[in-house]
N, C-alpha and C positions, 0 to 999 in steps of 0.2 A: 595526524598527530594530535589526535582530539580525544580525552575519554573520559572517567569516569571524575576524573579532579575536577574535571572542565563541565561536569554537571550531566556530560553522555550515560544512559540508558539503553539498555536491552531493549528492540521494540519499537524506541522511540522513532519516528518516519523521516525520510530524507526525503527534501520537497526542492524545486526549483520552484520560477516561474509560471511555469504549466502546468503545476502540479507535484503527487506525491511522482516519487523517482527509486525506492526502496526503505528498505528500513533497518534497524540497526540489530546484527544479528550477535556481536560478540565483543564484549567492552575490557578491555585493563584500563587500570590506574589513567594512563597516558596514550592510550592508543582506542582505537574503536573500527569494528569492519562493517560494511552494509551489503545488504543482500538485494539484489539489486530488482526492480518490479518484475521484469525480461529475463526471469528465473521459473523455470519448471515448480518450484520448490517454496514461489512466494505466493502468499494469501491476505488480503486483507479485509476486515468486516468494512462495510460501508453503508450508509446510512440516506436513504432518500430525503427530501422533503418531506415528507408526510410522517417519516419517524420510520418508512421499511426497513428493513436490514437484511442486508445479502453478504455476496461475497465478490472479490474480483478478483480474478486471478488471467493470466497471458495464457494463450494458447498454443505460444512456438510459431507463428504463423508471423502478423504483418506486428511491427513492434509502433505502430500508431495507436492499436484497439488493443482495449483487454476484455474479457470477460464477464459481464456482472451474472450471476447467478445467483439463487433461492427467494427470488420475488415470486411471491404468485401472480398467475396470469391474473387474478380480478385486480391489481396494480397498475395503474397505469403510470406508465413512468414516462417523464416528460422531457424535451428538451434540456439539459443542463443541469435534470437532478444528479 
């Protein structure tokens, strides 16, 4: 019951605790839908420490892991980036 009055955006990410959890794919006035990370269909840029930029997206597989992809191998990515 949350949307665009209430300041919701297209895009904008849905985060718990532990992190992001989806993001918001479809706003009216008073309403707003998310799309949830544990979607075939969800993408999102992400950004190492160092300034890399990839992408993460789920695999359909274990709903613990996701995906990071387009770092080059000379990246080394660290614990907790």
């Amino acid at each position: 019951n949350v949307g665009a009055a209430e300041g919701i955006r297209r895009n904008m990410a849905v985060v718990n605790d532990k992190g992001i959890v989806g993001k918001i794919s479809h706003v009216s006035e008073h309403y707003s839908v998310a799309l949830s990370a544990l979607s075939d269909k969800f993408v999102v840029s992400a950004m190492l420490g160092d300034g890399t930029v990839g992408k993460i997206m789920w695999d359909g597989k274990d709903p613990e892991f996701v995906t990071l992809s387009g770092i080059p191998q000379s990246v080394k990515v660290k614990p907790l980036d």
